[in-house]
C-alpha positions in Angstrom: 113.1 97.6 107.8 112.3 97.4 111.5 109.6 98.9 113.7 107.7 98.4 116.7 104.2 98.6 115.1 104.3 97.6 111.3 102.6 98.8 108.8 99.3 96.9 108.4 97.9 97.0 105.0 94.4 95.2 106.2 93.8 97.2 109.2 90.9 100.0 108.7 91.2 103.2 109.9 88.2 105.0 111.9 85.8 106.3 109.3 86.7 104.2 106.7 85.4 100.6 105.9 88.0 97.5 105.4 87.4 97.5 102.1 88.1 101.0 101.3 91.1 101.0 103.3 92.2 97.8 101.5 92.1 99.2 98.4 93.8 102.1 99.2 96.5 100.0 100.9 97.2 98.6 96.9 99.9 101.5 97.4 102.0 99.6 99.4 102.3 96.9 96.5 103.8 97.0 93.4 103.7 101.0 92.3 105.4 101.4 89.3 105.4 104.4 86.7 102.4 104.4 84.1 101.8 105.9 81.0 99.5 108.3 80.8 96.0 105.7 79.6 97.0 103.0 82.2 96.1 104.2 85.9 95.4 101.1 88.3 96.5 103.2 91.0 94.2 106.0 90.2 91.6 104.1 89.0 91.9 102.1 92.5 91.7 105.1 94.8 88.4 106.7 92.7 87.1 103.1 93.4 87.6 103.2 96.9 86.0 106.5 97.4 83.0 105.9 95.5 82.6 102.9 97.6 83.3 104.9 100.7 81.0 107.2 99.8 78.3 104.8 98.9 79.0 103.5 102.6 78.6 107.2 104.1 74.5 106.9 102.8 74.4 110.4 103.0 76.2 111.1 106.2 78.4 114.3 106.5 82.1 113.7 106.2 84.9 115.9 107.7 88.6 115.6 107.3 88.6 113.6 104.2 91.7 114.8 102.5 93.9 114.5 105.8 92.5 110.8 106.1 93.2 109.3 102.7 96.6 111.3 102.7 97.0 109.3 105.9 96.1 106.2 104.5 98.2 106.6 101.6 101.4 107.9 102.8 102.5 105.1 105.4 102.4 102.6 102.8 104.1 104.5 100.1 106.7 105.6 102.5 107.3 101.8 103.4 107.7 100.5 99.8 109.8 103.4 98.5 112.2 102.4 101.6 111.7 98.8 101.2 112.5 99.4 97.4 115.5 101.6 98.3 116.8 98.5 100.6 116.4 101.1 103.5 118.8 103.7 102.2 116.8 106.6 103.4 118.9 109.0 101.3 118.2 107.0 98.0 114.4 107.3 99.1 114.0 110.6 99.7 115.5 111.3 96.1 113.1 109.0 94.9 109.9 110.6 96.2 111.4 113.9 95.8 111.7 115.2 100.0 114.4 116.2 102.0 116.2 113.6 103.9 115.1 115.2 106.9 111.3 115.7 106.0 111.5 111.7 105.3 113.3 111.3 108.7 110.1 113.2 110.2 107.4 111.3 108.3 108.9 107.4 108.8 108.7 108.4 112.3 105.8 109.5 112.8 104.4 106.3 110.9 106.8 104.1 113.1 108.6 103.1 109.9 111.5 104.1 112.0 
């Protein structure tokens, strides 16, 4: 998988500290299925947030959904196709999209 600007799993986004966004970035490793009373994943995103919000102090916060979404999606996106050795096809089965909506989103994370 090539791009001009890879996917950095240490990099923080605006409004979100490097921890927070490091812990969110445990998407892009090792996501595998769970049953139903072992959620690392889940248990690592409501981690994150309280943390994030602990951060906040009590500041307002706008946008939240669209910026973990954000945070989550590139790396997910890059480990499914990474997984699927880049079939795109194979990938888009996997996280249940259209070829074409996949198409859309690894280019607009410039996974493409």
């Amino acid at each position: 998988m090539t791009s001009s600007q890879p996917f950095d799993p240490n990099a923080a986004l605006p409004g979100l500290d490097a921890q927070a966004s490091r812990d969110l970035a445990i998407l892009s490793e090792g996501v595998r299925p769970s049953p139903p009373d072992d959620r690392p994943l889940r248990e690592a995103v409501e981690a994150s947030l309280t943390r994030y919000f602990d951060h906040l102090d009590g500041s307002n916060v706008t946008d939240l959904y669209a910026m973990v979404m954000a945070e989550v999606e590139a790396p997910l996106l890059a480990s499914v196709l990474e997984h699927a050795q880049g079939n795109q096809t194979r990938a888009a089965e996997m996280l249940g999209l259209n070829r074409g909506t996949l198409r859309k989103k690894l280019k607009h994370y410039g996974l493409i």
